[in-house]
mmJSON file of the N, C-alpha and C atoms, coordinates in Angstrom:
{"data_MODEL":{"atom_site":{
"group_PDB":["ATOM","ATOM","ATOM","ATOM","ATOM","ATOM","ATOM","ATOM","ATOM","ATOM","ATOM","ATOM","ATOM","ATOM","ATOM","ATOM","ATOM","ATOM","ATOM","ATOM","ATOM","ATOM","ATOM","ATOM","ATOM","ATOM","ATOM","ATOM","ATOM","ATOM","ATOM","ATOM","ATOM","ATOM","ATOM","ATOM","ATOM","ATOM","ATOM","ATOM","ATOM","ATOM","ATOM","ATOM","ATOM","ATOM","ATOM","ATOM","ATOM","ATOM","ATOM","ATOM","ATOM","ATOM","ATOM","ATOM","ATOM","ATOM","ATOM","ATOM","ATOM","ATOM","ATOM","ATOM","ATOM","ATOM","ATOM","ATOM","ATOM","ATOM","ATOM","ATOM","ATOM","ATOM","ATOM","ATOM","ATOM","ATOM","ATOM","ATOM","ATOM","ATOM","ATOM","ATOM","ATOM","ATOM","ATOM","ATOM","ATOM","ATOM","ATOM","ATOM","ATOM","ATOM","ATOM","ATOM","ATOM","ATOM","ATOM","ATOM","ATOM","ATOM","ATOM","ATOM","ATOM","ATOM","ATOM","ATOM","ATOM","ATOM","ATOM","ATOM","ATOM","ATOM","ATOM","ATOM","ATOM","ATOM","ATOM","ATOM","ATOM","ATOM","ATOM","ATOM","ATOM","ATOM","ATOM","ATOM","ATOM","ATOM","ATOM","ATOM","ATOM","ATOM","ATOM","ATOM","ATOM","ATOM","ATOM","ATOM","ATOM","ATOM","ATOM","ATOM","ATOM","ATOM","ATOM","ATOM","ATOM","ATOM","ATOM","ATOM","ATOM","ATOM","ATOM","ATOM","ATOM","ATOM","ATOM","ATOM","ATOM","ATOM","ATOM","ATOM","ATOM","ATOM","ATOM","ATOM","ATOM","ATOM","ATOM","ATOM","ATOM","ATOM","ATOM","ATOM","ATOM","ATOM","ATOM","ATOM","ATOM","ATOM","ATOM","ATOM","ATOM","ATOM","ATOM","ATOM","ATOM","ATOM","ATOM","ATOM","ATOM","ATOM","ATOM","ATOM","ATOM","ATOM","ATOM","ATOM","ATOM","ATOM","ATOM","ATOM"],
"id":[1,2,3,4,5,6,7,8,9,10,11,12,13,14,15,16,17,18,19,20,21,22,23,24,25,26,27,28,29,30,31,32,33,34,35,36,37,38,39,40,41,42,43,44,45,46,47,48,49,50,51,52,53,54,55,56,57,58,59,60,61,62,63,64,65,66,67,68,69,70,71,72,73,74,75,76,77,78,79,80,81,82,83,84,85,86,87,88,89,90,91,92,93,94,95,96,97,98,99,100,101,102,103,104,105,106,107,108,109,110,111,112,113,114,115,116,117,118,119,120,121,122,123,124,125,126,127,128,129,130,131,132,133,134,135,136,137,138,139,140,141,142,143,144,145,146,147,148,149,150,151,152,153,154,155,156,157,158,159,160,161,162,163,164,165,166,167,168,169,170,171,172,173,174,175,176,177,178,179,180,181,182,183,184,185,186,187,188,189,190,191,192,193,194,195,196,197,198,199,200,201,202,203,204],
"type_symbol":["N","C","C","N","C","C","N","C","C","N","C","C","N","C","C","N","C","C","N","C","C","N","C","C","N","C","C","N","C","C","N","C","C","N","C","C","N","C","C","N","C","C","N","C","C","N","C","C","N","C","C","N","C","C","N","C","C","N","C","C","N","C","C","N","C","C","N","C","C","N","C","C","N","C","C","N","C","C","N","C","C","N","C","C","N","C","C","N","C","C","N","C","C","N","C","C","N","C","C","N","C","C","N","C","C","N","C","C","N","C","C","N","C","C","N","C","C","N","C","C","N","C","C","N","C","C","N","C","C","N","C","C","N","C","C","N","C","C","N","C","C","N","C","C","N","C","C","N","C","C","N","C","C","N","C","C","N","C","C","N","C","C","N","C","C","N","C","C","N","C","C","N","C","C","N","C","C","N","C","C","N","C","C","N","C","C","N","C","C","N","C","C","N","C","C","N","C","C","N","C","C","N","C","C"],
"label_atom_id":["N","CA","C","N","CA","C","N","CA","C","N","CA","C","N","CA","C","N","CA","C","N","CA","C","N","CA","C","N","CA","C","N","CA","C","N","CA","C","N","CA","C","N","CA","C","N","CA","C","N","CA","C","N","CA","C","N","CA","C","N","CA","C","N","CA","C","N","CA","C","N","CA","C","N","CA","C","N","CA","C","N","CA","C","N","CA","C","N","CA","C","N","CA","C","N","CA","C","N","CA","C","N","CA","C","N","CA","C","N","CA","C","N","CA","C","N","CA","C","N","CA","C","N","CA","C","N","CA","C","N","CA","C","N","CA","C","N","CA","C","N","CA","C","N","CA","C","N","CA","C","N","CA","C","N","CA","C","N","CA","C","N","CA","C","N","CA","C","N","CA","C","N","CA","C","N","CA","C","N","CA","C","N","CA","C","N","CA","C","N","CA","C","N","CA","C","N","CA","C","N","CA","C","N","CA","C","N","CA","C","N","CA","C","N","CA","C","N","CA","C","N","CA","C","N","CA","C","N","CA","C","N","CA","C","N","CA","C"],
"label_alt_id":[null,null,null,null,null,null,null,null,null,null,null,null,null,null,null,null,null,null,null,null,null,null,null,null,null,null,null,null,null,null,null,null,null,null,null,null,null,null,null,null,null,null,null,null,null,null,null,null,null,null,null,null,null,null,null,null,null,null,null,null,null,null,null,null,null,null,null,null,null,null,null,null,null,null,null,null,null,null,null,null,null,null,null,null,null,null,null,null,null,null,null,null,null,null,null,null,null,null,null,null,null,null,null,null,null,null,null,null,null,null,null,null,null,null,null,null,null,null,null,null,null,null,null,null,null,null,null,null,null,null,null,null,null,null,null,null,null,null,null,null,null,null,null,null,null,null,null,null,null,null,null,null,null,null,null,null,null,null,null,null,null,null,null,null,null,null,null,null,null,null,null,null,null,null,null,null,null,null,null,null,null,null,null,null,null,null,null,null,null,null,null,null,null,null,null,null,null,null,null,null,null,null,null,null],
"label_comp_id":["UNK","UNK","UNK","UNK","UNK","UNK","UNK","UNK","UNK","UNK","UNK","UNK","UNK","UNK","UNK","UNK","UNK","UNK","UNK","UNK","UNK","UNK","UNK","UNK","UNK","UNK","UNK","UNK","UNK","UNK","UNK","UNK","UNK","UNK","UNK","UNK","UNK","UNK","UNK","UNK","UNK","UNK","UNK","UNK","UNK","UNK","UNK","UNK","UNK","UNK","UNK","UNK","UNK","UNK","UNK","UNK","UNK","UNK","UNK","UNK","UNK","UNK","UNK","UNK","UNK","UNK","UNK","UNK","UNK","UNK","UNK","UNK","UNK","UNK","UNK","UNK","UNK","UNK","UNK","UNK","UNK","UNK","UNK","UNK","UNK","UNK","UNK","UNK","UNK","UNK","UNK","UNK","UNK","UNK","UNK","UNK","UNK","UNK","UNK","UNK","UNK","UNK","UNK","UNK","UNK","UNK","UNK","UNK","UNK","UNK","UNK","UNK","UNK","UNK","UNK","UNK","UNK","UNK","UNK","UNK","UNK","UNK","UNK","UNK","UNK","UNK","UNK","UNK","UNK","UNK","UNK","UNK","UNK","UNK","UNK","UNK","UNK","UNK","UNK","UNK","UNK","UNK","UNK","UNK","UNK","UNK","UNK","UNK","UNK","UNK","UNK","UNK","UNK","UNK","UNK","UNK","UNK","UNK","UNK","UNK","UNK","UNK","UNK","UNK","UNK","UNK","UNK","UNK","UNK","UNK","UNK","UNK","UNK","UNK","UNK","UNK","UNK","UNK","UNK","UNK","UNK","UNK","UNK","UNK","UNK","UNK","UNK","UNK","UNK","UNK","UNK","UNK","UNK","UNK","UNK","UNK","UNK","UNK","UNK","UNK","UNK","UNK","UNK","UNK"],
"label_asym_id":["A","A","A","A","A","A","A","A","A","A","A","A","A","A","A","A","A","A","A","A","A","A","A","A","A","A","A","A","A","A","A","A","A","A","A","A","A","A","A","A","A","A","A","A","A","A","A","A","A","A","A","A","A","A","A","A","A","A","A","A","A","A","A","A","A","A","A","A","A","A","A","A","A","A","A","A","A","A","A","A","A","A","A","A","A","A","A","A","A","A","A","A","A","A","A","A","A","A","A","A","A","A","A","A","A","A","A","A","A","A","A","A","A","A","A","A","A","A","A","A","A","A","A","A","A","A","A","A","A","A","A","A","A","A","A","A","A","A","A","A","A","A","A","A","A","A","A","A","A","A","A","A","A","A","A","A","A","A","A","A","A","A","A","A","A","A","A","A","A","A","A","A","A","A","A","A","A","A","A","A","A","A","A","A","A","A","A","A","A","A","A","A","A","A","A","A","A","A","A","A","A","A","A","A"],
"label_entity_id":["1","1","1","1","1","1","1","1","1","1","1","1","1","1","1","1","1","1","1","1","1","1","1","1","1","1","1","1","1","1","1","1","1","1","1","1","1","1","1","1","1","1","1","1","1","1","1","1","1","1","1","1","1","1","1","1","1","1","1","1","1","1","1","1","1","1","1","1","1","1","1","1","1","1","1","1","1","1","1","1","1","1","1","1","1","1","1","1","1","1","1","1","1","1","1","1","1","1","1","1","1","1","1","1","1","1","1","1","1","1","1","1","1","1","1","1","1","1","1","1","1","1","1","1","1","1","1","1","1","1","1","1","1","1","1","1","1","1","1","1","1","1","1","1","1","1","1","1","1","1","1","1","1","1","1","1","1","1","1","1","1","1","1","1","1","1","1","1","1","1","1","1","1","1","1","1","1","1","1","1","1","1","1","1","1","1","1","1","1","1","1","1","1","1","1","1","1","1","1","1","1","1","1","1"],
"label_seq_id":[1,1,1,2,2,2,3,3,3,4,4,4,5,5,5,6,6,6,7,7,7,8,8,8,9,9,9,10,10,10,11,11,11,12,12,12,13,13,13,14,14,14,15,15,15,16,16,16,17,17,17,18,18,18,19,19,19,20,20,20,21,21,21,22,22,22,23,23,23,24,24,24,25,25,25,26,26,26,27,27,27,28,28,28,29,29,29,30,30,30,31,31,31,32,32,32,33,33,33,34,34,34,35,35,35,36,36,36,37,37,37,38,38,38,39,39,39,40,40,40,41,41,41,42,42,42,43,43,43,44,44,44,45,45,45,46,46,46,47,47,47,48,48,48,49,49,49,50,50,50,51,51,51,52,52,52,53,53,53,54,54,54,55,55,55,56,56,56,57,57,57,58,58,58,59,59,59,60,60,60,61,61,61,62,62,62,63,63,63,64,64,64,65,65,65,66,66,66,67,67,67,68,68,68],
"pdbx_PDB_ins_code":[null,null,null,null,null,null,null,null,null,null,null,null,null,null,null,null,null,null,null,null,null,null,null,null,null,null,null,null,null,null,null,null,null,null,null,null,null,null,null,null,null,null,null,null,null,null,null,null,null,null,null,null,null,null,null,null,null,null,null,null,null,null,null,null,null,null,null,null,null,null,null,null,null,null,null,null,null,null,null,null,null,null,null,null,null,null,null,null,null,null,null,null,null,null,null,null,null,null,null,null,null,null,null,null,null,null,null,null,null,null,null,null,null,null,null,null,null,null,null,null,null,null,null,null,null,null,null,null,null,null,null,null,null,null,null,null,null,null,null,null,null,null,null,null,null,null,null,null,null,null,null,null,null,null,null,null,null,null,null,null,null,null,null,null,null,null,null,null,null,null,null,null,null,null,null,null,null,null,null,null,null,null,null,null,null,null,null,null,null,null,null,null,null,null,null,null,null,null,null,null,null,null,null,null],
"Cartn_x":[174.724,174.063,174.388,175.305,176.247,175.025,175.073,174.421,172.738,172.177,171.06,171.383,172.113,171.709,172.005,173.19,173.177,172.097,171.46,170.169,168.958,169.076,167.705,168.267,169.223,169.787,169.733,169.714,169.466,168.397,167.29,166.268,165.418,165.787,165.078,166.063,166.932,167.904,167.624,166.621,166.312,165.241,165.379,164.732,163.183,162.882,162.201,161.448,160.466,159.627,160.157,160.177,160.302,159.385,159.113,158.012,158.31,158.298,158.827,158.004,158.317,157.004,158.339,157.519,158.739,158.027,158.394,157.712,158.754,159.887,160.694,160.185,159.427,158.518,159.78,160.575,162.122,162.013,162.141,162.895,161.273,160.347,159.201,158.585,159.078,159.0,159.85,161.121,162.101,162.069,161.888,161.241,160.089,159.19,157.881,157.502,156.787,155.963,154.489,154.589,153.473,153.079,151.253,151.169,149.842,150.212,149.359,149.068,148.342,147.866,146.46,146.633,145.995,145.629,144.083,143.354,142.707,142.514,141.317,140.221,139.583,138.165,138.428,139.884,140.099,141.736,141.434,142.982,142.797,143.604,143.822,145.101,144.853,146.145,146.029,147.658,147.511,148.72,148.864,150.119,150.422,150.928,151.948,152.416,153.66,153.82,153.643,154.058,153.883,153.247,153.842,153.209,152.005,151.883,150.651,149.421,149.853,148.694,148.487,149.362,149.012,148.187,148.411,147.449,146.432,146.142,144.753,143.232,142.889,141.234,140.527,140.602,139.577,140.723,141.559,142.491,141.913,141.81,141.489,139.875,139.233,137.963,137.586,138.119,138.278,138.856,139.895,140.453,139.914,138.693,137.643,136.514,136.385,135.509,135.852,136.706,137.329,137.634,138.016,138.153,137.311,136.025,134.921,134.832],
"Cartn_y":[103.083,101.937,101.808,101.945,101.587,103.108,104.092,105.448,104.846,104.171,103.741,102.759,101.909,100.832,101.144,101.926,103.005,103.704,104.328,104.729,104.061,103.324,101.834,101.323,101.169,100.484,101.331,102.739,103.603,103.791,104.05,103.726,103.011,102.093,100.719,100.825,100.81,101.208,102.302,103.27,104.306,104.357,104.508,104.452,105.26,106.511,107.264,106.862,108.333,107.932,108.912,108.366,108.776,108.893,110.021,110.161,110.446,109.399,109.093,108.929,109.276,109.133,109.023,107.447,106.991,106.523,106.179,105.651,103.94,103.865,102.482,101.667,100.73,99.706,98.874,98.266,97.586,98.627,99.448,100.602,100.657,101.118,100.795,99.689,98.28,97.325,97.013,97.61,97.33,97.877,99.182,99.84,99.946,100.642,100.862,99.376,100.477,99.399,99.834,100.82,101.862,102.774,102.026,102.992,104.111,104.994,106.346,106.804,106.674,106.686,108.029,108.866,110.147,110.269,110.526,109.961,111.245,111.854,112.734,112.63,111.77,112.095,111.62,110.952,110.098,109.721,109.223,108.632,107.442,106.801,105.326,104.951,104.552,104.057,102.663,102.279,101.155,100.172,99.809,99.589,97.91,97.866,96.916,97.245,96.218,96.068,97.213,97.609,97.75,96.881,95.58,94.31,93.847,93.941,93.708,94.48,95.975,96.918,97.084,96.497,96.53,95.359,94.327,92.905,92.64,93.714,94.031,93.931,92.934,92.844,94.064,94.919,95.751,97.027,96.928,98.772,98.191,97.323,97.224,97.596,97.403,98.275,99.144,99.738,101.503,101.757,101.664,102.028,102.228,101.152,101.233,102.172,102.019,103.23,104.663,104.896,106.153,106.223,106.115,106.251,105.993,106.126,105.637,107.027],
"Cartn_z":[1.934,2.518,4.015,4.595,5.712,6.832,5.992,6.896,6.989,6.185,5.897,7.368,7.467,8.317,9.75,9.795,11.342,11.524,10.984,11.451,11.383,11.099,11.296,12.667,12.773,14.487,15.254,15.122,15.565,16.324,14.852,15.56,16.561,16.144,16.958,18.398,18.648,20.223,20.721,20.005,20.729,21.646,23.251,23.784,23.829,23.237,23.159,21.933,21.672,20.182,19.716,18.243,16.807,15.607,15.704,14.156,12.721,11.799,11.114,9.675,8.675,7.738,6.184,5.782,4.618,3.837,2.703,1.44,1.011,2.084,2.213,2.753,1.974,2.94,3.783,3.34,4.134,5.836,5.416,6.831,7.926,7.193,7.824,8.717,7.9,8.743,9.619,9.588,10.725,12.17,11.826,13.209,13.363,12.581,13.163,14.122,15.447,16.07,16.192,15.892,16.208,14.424,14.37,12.958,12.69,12.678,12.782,11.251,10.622,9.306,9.349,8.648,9.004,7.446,7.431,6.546,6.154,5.206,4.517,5.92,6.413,6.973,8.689,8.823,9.978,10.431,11.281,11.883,12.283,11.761,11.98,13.395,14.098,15.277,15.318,15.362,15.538,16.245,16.984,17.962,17.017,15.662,15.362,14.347,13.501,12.669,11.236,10.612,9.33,8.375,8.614,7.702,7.706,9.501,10.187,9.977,9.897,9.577,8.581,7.48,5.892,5.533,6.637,6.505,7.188,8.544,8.738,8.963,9.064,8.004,8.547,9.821,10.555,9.863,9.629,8.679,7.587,7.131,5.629,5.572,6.611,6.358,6.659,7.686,7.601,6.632,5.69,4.754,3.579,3.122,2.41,2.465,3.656,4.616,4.755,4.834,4.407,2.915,2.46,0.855,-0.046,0.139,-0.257,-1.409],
"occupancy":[1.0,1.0,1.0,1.0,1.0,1.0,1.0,1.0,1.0,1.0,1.0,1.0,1.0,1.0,1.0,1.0,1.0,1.0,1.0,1.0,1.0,1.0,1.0,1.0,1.0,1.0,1.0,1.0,1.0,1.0,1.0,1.0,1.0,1.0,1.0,1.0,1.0,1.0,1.0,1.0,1.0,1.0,1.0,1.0,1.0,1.0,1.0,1.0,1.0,1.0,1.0,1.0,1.0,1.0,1.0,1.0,1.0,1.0,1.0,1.0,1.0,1.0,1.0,1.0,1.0,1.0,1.0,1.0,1.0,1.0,1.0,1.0,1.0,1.0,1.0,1.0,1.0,1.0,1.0,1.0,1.0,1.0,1.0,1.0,1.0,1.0,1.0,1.0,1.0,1.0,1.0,1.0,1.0,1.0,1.0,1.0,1.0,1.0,1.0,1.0,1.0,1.0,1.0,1.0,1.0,1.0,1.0,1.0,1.0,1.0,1.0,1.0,1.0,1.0,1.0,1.0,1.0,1.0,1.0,1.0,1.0,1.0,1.0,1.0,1.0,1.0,1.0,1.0,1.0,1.0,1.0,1.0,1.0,1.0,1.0,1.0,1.0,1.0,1.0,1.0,1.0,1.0,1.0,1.0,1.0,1.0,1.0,1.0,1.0,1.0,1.0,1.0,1.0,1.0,1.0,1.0,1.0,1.0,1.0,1.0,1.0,1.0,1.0,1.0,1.0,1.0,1.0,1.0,1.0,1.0,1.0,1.0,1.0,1.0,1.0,1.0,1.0,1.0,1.0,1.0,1.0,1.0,1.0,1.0,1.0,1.0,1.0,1.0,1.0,1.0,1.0,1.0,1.0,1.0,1.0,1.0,1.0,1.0,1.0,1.0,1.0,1.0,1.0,1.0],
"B_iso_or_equiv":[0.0,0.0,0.0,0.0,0.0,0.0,0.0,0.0,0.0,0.0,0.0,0.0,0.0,0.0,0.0,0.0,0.0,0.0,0.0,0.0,0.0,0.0,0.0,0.0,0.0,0.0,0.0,0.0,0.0,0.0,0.0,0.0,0.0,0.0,0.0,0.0,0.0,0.0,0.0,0.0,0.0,0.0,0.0,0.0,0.0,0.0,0.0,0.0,0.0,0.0,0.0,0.0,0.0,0.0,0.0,0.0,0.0,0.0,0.0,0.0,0.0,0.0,0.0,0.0,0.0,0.0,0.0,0.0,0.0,0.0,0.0,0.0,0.0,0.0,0.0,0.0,0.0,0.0,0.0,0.0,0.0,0.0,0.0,0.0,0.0,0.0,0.0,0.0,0.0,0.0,0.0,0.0,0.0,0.0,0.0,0.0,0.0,0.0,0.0,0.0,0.0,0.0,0.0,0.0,0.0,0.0,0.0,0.0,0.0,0.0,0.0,0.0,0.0,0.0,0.0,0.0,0.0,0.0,0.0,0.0,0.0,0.0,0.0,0.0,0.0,0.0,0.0,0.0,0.0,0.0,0.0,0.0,0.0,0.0,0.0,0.0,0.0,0.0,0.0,0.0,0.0,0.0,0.0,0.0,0.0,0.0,0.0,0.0,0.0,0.0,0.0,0.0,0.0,0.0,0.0,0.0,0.0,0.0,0.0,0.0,0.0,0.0,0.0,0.0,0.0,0.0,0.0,0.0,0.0,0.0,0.0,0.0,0.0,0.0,0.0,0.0,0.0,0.0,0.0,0.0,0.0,0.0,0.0,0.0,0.0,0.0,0.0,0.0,0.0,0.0,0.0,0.0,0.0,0.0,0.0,0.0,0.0,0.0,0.0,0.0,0.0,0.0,0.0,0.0],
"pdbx_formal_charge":[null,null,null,null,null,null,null,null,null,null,null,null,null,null,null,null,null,null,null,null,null,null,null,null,null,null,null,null,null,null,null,null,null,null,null,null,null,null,null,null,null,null,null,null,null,null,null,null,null,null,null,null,null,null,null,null,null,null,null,null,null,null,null,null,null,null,null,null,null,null,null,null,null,null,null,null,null,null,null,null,null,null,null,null,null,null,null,null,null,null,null,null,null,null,null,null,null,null,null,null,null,null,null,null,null,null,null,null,null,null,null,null,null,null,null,null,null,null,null,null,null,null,null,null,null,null,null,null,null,null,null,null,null,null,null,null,null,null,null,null,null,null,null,null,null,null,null,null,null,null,null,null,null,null,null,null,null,null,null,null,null,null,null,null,null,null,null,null,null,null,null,null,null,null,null,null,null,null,null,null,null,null,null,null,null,null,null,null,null,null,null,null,null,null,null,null,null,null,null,null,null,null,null,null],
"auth_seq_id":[1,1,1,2,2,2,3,3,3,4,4,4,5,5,5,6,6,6,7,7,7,8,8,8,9,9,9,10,10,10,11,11,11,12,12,12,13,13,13,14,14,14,15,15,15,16,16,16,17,17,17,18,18,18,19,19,19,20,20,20,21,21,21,22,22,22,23,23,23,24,24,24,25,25,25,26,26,26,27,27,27,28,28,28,29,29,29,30,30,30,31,31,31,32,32,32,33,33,33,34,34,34,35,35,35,36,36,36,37,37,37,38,38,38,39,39,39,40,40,40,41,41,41,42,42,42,43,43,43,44,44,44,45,45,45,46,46,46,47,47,47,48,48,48,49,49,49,50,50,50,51,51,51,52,52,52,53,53,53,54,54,54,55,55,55,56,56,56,57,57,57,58,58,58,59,59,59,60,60,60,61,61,61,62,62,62,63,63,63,64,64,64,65,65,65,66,66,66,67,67,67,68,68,68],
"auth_comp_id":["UNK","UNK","UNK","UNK","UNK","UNK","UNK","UNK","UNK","UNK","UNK","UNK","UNK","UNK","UNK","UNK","UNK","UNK","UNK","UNK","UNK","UNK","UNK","UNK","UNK","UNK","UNK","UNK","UNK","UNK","UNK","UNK","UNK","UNK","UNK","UNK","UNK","UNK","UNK","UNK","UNK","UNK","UNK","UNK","UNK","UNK","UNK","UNK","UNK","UNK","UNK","UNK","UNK","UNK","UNK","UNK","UNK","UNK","UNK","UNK","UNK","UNK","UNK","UNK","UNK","UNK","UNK","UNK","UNK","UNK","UNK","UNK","UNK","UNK","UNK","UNK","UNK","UNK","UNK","UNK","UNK","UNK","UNK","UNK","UNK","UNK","UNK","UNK","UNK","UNK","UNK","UNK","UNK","UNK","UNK","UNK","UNK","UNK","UNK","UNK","UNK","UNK","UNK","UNK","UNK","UNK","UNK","UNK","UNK","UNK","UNK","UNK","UNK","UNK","UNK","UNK","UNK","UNK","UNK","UNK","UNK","UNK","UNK","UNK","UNK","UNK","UNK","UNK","UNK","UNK","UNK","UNK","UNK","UNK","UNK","UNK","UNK","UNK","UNK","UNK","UNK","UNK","UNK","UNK","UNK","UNK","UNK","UNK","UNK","UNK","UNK","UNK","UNK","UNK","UNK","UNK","UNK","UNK","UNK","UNK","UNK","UNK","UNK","UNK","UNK","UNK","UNK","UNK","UNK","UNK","UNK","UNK","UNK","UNK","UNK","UNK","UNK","UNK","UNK","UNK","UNK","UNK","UNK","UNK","UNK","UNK","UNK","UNK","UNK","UNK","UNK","UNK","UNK","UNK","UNK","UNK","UNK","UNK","UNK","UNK","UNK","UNK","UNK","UNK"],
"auth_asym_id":["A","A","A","A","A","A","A","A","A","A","A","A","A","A","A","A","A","A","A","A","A","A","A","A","A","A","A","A","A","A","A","A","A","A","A","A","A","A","A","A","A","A","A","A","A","A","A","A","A","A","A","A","A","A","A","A","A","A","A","A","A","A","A","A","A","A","A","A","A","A","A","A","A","A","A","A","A","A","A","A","A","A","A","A","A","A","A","A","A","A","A","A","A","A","A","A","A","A","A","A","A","A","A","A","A","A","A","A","A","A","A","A","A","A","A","A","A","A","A","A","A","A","A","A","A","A","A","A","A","A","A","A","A","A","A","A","A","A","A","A","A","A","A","A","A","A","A","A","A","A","A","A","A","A","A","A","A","A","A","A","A","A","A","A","A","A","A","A","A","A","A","A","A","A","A","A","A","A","A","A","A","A","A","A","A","A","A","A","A","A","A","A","A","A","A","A","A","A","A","A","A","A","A","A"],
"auth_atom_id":["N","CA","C","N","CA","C","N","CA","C","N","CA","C","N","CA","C","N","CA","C","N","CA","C","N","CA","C","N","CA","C","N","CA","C","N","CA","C","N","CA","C","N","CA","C","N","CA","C","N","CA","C","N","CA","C","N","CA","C","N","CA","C","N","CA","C","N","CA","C","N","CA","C","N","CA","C","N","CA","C","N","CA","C","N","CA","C","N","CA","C","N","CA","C","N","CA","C","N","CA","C","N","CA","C","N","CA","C","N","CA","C","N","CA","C","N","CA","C","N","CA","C","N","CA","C","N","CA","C","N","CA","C","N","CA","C","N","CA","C","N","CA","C","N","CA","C","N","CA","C","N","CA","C","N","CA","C","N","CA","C","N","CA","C","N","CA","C","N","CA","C","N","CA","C","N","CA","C","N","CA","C","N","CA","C","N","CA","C","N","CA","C","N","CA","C","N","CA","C","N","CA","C","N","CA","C","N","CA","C","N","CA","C","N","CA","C","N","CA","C","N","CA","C","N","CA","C","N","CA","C","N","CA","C","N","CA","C"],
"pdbx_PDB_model_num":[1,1,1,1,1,1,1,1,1,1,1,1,1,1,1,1,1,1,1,1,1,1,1,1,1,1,1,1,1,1,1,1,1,1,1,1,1,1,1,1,1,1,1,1,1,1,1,1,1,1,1,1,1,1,1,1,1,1,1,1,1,1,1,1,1,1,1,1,1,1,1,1,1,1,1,1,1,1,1,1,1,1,1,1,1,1,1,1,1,1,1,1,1,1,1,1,1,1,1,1,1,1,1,1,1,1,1,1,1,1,1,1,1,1,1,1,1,1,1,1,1,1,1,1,1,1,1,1,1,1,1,1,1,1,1,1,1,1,1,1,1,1,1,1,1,1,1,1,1,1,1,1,1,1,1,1,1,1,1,1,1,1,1,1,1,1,1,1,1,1,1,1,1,1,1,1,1,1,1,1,1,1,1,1,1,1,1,1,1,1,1,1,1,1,1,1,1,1,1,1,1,1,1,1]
}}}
């Protein structure tokens, strides 16, 4: 747990970018600020949140839109 939370502080104090791809929604929302979602037909960009881009209304319809 303790290695889990040094590298979440990690992250986020790191001045540079980090590309990062997790299935931990917790760790996801802590750092990500930036969300790049790469789709069967498309790419989604999106400069917020995790929570934010999961709540959406314009990702939620490309998302439909692509997965059609």
């Amino acid at each position: 747990m303790e290695s889990i939370q040094a590298f979440n502080e990690g992250c986020i104090n790191f001045p540079g970018i980090v590309l990062i791809t997790s299935h931990d929604h917790t760790f996801m929302q802590t750092v990500a600020n930036r969300i790049i979602e790469l789709t069967p037909k498309d790419i989604i960009d999106r400069l917020m949140t995790f929570d934010e881009y999961m709540e959406d209304k314009r990702v939620k319809e490309l998302r439909e839109e692509i997965y059609k």
